[in-house]
DRENLO-314580 format. One line per 5 residues: number of its first residue (from 1); for each residue x, y, z of C-alpha. Coordinates in nm, 2 decimals, decimal comma, m for minus. Layout:
% DRENLO-314580
NUM = X Y Z  ...
This chain:
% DRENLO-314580
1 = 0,00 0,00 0,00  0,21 0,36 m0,10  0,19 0,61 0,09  0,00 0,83 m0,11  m0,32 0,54 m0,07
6 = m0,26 0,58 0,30  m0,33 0,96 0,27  m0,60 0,93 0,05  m0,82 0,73 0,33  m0,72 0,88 0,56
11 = m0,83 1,27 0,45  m1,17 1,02 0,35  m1,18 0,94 0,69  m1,15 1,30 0,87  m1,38 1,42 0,54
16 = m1,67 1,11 0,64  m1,62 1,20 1,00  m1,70 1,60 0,98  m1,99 1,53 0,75  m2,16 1,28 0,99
21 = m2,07 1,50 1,32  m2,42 1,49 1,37  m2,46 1,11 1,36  m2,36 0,85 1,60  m2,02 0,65 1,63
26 = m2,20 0,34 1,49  m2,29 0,53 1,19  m1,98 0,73 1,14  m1,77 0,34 1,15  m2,06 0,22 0,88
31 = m2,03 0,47 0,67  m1,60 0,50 0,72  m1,64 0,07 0,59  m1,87 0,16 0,27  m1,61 0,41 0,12
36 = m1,32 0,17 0,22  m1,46 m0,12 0,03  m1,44 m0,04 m0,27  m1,35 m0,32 m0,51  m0,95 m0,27 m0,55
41 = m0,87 m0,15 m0,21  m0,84 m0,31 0,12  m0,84 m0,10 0,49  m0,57 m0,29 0,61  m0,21 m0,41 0,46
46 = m0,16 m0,75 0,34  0,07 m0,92 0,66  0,40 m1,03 0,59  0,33 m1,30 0,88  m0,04 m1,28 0,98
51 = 0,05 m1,65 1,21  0,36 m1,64 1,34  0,48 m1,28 1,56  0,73 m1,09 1,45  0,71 m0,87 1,72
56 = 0,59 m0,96 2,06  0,54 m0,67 2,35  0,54 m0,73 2,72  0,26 m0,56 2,92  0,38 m0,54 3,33
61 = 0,22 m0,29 3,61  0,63 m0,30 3,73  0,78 m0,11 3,43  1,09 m0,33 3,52  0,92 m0,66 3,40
66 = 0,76 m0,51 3,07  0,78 m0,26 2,77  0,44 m0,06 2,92  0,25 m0,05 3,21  m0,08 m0,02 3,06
71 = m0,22 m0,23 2,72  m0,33 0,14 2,56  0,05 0,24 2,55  0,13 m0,09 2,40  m0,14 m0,04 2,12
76 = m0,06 0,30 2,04  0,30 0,20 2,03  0,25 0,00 1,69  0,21 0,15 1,34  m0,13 0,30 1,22
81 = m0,15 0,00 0,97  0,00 m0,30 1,13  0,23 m0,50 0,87  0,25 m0,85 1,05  0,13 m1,04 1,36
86 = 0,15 m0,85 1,65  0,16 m1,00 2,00  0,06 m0,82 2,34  0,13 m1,04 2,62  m0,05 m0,86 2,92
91 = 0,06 m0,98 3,29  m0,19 m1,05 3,56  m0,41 m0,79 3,70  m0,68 m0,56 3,66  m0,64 m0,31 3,39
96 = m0,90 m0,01 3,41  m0,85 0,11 3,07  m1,12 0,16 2,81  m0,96 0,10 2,46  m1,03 0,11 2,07
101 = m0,84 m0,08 1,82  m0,86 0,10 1,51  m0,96 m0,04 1,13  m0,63 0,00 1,00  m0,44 m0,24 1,29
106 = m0,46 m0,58 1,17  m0,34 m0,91 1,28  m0,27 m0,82 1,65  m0,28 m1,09 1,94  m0,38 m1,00 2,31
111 = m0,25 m1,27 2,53  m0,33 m1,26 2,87  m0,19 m1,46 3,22  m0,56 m1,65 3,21  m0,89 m1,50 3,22
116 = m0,89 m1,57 3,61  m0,56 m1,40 3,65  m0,57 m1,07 3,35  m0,88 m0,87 3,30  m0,94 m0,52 3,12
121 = m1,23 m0,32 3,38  m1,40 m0,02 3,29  m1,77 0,09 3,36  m1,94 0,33 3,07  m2,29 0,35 2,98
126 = m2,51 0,42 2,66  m2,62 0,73 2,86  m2,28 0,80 2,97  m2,16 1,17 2,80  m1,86 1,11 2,54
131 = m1,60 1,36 2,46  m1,86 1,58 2,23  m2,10 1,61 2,52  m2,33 1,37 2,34  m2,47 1,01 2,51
136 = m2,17 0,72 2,42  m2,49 0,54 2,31  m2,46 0,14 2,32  m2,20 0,15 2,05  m1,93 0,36 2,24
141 = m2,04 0,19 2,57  m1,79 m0,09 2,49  m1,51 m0,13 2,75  m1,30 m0,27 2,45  m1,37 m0,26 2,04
146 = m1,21 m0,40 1,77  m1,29 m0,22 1,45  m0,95 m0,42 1,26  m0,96 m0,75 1,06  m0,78 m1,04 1,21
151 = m0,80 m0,99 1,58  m0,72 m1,26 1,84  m0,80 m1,29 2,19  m0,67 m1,54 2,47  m0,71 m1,63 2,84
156 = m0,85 m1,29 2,91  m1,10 m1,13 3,07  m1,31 m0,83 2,94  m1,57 m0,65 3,17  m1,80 m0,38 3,21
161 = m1,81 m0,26 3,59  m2,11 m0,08 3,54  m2,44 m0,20 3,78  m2,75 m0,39 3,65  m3,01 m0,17 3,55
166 = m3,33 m0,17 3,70  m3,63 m0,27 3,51  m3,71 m0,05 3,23  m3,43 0,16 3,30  m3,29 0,33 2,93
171 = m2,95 0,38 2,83  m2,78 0,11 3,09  m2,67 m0,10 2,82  m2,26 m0,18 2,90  m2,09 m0,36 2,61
176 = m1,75 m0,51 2,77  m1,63 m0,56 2,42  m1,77 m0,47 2,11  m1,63 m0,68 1,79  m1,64 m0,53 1,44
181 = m1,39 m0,66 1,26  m1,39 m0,90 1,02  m1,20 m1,28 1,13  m1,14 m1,28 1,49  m1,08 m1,48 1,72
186 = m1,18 m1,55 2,13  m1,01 m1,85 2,26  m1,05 m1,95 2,68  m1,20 m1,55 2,72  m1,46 m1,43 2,97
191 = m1,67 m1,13 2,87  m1,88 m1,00 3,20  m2,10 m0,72 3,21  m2,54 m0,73 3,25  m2,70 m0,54 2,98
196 = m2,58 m0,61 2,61  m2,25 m0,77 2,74  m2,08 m0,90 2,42  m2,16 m0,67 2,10  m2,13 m0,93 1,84
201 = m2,13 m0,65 1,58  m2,04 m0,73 1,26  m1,76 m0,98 1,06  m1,70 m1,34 1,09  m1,63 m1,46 1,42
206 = m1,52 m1,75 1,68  m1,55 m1,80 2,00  m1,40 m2,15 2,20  m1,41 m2,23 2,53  m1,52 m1,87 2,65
211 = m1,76 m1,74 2,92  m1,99 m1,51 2,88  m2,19 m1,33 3,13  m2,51 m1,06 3,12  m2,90 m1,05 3,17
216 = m3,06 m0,92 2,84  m2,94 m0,93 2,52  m2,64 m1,06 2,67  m2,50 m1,17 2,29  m2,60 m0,94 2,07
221 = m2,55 m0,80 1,71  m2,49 m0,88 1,36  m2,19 m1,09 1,32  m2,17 m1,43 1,17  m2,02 m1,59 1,47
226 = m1,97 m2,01 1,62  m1,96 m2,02 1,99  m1,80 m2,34 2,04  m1,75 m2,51 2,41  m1,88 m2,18 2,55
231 = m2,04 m2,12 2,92  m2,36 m1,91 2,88  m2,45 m1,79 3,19  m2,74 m1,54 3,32  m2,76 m1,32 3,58
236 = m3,16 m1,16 3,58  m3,33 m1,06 3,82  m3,65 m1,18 3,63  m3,67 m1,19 3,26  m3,40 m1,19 3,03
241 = m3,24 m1,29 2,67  m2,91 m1,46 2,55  m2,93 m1,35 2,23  m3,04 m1,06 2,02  m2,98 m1,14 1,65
246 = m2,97 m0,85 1,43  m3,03 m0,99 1,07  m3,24 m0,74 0,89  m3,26 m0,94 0,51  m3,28 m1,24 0,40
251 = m2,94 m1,21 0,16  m2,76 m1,14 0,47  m2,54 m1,43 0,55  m2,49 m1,36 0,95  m2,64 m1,55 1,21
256 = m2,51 m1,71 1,56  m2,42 m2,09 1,59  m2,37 m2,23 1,97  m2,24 m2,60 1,96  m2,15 m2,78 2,26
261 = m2,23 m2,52 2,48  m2,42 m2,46 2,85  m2,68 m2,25 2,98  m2,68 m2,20 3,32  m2,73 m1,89 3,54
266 = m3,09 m1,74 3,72  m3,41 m1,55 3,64  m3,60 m1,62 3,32  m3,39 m1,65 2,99  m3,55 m1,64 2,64
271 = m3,24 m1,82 2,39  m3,31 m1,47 2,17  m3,53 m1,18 2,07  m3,59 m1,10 1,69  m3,38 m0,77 1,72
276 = m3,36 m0,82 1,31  m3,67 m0,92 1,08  m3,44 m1,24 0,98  m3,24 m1,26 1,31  m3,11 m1,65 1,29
281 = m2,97 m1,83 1,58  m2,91 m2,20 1,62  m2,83 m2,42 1,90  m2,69 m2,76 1,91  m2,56 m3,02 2,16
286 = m2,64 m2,73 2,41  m2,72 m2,77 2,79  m3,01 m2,59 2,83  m3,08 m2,51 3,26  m3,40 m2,50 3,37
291 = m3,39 m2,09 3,34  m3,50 m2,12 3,00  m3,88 m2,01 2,96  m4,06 m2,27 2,75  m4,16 m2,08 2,46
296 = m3,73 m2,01 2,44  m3,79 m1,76 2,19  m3,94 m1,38 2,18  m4,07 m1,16 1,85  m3,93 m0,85 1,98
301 = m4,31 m0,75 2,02  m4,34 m0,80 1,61  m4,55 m1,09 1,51  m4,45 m1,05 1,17  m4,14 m1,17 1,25
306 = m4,26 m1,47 1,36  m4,28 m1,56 0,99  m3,91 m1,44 0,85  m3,66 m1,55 1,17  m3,50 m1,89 1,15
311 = m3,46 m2,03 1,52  m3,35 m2,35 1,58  m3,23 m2,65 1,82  m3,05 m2,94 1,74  m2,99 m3,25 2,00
316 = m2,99 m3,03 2,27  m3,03 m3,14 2,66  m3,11 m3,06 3,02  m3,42 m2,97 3,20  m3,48 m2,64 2,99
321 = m3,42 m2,78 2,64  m3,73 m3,01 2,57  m3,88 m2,86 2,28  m4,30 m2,89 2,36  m4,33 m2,58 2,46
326 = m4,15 m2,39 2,21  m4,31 m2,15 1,98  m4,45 m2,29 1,68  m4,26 m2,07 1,45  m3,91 m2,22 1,64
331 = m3,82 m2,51 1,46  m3,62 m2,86 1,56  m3,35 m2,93 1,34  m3,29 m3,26 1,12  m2,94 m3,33 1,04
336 = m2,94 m3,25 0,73  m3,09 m2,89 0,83  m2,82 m2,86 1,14  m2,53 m2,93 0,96  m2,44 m2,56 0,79
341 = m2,39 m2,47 1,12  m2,24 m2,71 1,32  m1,87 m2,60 1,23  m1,65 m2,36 1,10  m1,79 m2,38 0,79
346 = m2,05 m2,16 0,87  m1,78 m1,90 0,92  m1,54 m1,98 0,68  m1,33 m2,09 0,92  m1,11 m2,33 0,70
351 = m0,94 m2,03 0,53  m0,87 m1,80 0,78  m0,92 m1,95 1,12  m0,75 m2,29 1,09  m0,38 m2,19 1,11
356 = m0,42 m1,94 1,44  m0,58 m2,27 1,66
């Protein structure tokens, strides 16, 4: 990529930025990925080594046992667009540090100590006012975002801090990390928060052996994503939802796949609300507790959506998976209509994710 491209999206970037000032920071990303993608360009450089590192940097709260004390410095010590694998090996403890990767930083690793011992804290809210003066909204809420392709997580723990809302409360959604870019990676994380805990945003996506933690809409987005080995787990008061799928057409080839996963935790748990006409979520092998309500599966108060979302189980156990009660627009899955998503297939996994296991 010459220089002079670099310039080029960048002044496309400042230029997309002033004339949305008035939008939100969801919108002003959106519309920043539709000029990038244009047929002969690419956001990000092609990596010399997008597996192996060729640079590894040592996070430590002693400055004598690391190259920073805090992951930002780390991150902002790398070039605006990242030529090869990256790794950031980040020490135990508790990080309070609200961070951003940006588009242009590809392939980099963050390796924690495990995600008992590392863990990235910090506490915003939807309602919470941003640098402008204006609400972060959901979008900004995120304790950490990835907006770059190629991102991999391990044995770490993101979290939002910030308290359960009450019942009805607005603006208390607290994203502890918020995903955007396209092929990343979550292996042995735990994400923690209550209200919209893991923003599932957009991109291709896998998640193995991970934890996740919230009360409604807990999982939630537009992402093509397969949750793999993961520990669902609730923490409502009374009513509550995993999952909030975001698929808005049919041509739209996202969706959320959970295979050989658990469901545990308290309250009342719907397995998803339709947040998208076409929202499409499957579960398979899955332990369901007894948490889940019967009918597993909510319309988002849109019966018309009844008739467009694809919601499905597959072999699934435990004393909240038994399928007579379900909605009659939830359907049980034959083989032959579980097997697009019972591995990484449905995410193209075989030509971008096999090589970083």
């Amino acid at each position: 990529m010459s220089m002079a491209l670099i310039k080029l999206f960048m002044l496309l970037f400042l230029m997309n930025c002033t004339a949305n000032s008035h939008n939100t920071s969801e919108e002003n990303y959106l519309n920043w990925v539709r000029r990038m993608s244009w047929r002969n360009h690419s956001i990000s450089m092609e990596a010399t080594n997008s597996v192996h590192p060729c640079k590894i940097i040592k996070v430590h709260k002693n400055p004598n046992k690391g190259d920073f004390t805090t992951i930002k410095n780390a991150i902002a010590s790398l070039p605006l667009f990242n030529p090869c694998r990256v790794v950031i090996s980040v020490a135990p403890g508790t990080y309070r540090e609200k961070i951003e990767i940006p588009i242009t930083m590809a392939y980099l690793t963050l390796e924690g100590a495990g995600r008992g011992k590392t863990t990235i804290r910090w506490d915003d809210t939807a309602d919470h006012l941003g640098p402008t003066g204006q609400p972060l909204g959901t979008y900004g809420s995120a304790t950490f975002a990835v907006n770059a392709p190629h991102f991999v997580a391990k044995n770490i723990t993101f979290k939002n801090k910030a308290a359960a809302p009450a019942a009805g409360a607005a603006g208390k959604q607290a994203v502890a990390l918020r995903i955007s870019g396209d092929m990343a990676a979550f292996i042995n994380c735990k994400f923690v928060g209550a209200q919209d805990t893991l923003y599932d945003h957009k991109g291709r996506h896998y998640f193995n052996k991970c934890h996740i933690q919230g009360s409604v809409d807990f999982i939630f987005g537009n992402g093509l994503s397969l949750y793999e080995g993961c520990h669902l787990h609730a923490k409502a008061h009374t009513y509550g939802a995993l999952t909030a799928q975001k698929r808005g057409s049919m041509l739209e080839e996202t969706g959320f796949s959970f295979v050989n996963c658990k469901v545990t935790g308290s309250g009342a748990l719907y397995l998803g609300r339709a947040w998208g006409t076409f929202s499409r979520v499957v579960f398979a092998y899955t332990y369901m507790d007894k948490i889940i309500i019967p009918r597993g599966w909510n319309d988002w108060g849109d019966k018309d959506r009844q008739m467009t979302v694809f919601y499905g189980q597959f072999k699934c156990w435990g004393p909240g998976a038994g399928f007579g009660g379900r909605v009659k627009w939830a359907r049980e899955l034959t083989k032959q209509e579980a097997q697009p998503f019972l591995s990484l297939t449905f995410i193209d996994g075989h030509q971008w994710l096999t090589n970083l296991l």
